[in-house]
N, C-alpha and C positions, 0 to 999 in steps of 0.2 A: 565685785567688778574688777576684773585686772587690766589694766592700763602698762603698756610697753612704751616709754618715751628713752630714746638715746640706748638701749641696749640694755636698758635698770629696769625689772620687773617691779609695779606698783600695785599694792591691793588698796582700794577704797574699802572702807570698814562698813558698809553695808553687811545686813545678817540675810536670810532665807534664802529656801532650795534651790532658786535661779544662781544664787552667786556660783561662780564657778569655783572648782577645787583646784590648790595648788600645792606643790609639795610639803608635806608636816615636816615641824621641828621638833626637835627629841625634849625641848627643855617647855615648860612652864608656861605661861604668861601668870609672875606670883602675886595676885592680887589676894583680899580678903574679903568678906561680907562688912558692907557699908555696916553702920550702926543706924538702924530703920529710921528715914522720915530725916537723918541729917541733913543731907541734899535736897530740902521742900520743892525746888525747881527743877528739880530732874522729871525729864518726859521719858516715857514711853511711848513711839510711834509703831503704829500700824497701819498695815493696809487690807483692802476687802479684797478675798479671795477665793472662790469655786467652795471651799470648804470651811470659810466663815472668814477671821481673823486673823491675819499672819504678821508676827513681829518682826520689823523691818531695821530701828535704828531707835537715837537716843533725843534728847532735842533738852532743852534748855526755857522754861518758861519767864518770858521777861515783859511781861505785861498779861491786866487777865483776859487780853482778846486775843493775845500773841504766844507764839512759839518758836523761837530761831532754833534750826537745824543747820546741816549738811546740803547742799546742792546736789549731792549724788544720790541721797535717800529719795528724791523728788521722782517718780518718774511722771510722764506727760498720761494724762485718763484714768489713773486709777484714784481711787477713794480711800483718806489716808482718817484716821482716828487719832486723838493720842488720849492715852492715860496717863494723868496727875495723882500723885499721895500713891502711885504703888510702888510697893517693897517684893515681895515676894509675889512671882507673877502666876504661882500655881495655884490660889487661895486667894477668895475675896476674904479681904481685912477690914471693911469696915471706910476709910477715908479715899478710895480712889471715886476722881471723878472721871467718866470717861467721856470725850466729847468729840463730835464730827469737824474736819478742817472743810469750810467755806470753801479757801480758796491758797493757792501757794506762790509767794511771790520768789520765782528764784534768781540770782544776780545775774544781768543779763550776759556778761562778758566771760560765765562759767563754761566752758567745754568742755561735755560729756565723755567726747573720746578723751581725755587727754586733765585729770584729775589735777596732775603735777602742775597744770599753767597756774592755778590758784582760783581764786572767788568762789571756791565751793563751800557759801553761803546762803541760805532761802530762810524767807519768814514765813509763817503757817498762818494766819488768819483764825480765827476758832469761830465755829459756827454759835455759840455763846460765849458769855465768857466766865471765867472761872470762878468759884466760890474760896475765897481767903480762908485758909486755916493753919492750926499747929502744922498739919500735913503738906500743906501747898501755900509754899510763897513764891514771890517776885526776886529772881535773880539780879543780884547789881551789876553793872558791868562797867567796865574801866573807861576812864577818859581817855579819848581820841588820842591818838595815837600816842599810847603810855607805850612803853617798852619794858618787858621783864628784864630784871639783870638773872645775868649765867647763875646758875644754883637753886633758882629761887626753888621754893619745895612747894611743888603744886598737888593736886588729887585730881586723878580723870575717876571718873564713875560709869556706869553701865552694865547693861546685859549681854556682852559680849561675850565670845568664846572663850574657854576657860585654858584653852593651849591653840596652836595651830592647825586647824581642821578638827578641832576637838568640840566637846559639848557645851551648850547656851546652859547659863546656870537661872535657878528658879530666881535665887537669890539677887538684890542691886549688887555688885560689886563694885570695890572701890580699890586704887592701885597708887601708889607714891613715886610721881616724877619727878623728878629734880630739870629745870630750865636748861637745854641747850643753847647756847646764844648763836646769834646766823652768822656770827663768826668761825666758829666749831661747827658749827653745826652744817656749812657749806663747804668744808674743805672737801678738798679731791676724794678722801678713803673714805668721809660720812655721807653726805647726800649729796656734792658737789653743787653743780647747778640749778638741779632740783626743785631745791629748798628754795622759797622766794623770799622777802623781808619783810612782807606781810603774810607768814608763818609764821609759829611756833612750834621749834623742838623740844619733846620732852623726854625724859628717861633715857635707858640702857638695853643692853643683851640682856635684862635681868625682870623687870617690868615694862610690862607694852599695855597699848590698845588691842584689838583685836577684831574680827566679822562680829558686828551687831554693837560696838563701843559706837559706829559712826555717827555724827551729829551732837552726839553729847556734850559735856561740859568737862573744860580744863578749870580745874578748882582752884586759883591762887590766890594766897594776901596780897589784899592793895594795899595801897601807901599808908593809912591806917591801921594796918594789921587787919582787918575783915574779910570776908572772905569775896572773890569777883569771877566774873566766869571770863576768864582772858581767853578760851580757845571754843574751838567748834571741834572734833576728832573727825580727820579729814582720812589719810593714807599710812600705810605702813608699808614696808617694802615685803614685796611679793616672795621671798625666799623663808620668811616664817616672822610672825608678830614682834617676835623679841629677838629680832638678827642683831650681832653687834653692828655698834656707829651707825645704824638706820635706826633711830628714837622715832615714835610715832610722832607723825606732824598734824598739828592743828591749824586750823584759819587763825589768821590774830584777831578774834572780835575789833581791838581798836583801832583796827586800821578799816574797820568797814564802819564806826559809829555815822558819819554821815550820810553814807547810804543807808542804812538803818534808819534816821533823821527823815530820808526825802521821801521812805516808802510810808513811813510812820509815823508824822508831823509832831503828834503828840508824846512822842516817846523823850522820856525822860523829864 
């Protein structure tokens, strides 16, 4: 989906053939193959389509009835799936489960035209719920409105494109951002106004998110040193995944935990 706010080209990192193309970038987005089954909480979402199955986005499981996503991944009637415990999406392996979304709660104050306002957050409901293993666990997520400091070294994960209008890899990949702070990360030559304070920037011109990274998980140490999913993968600017001083931006998971709370009672 590409979104035009103030004259700055924005791609929401949604994957399949509806999304629109926009000019390729000559360099990379250099990620690698996750190490299988690292990330237990990484989703795979899909939707039903004329031709079975179509991979949409990434999501994040944080309970085994729940799925937090992306707000943009959402659309209004169609019928979304997600698969848990998969690695490589070309080959049954034996631990995915795969399961029907009920129903999708998405933040109501999200606008579709216009990605950049923020709240591109929804929780997915699971028509059952999950079976706990080596393969699939429950994501931790940070206390209410924690703040990363500048550097931290996070991990985005997903099935996203492997460069800008390039190929969805079979493989999960995994990419090493380092923390924008919305100090840097709002001046005039990076995302200026953009960027809101309940975002996170991550990364450089050198690793990005990418079409089909959307909804997934920013991977950072909490204050324990463990690991917490602080982002949702929201936008990246429309000129190519890995443009310089445009670092992919994420939802701040803790700046939504009490909305999460009121749709969720039981959460946490």
């Amino acid at each position: 989906m590409i979104r035009l706010l103030s004259s700055l080209l924005l791609v929401a990192l949604a994957s399949g053939s509806d999304q629109p193309s926009f000019n390729p970038s000559s360099r990379v987005v250099n990620g690698e193959d996750a190490v299988p089954y690292s990330k237990p909480w990484q989703v795979l979402l899909e939707y039903k389509a004329s031709g079975g199955w179509s991979f949409t986005c990434g999501g994040t499981l944080i309970d085994r009835c729940w799925v937090m996503t992306a707000a943009h991944c959402v659309v209004s009637g169609r019928t979304y799936r997600v698969v848990l415990g998969e690695y490589d999406r070309s080959v049954t392996e034996g631990p995915e489960q795969t399961i029907i979304v009920e129903k999708a709660i998405v933040h109501p104050q999200y606008n579709n035209n216009n990605v950049a306002k923020g709240y591109d957050i929804a929780l997915l409901k699971l028509s059952k719920c999950a079976e706990l293993t080596d393969e699939v666990q429950l994501a931790r997520l940070p206390p209410a409105g924690y703040i990363l400091p500048h550097g931290t070294q996070c991990c985005v994960t997903g099935w996203g494109r492997l460069s800008t209008g390039g190929q969805l890899p079979n493989k999960l990949q995994k990419g090493l951002l380092p923390v924008v702070d919305y100090e840097h990360c709002s001046q005039r030559d990076w995302w200026g106004s953009t960027v809101k304070e309940t975002m996170v920037c991550a990364g450089g011109d050198e690793v990005s998110g990418c079409n089909g990274d959307s909804g997934g998980p920013l991977n950072c140490p909490g204050e324990d040193g463990e690991l917490e999913v602080h982002g949702v993968t929201s936008f990246v600017s429309g000129y190519g995944c890995n443009y310089p001083k445009k670092p992919t931006v994420f939802t701040r998971v803790s700046a939504y935990i009490p909305w999460i709370k009121e749709n969720f009672p039981d959460f946490g």
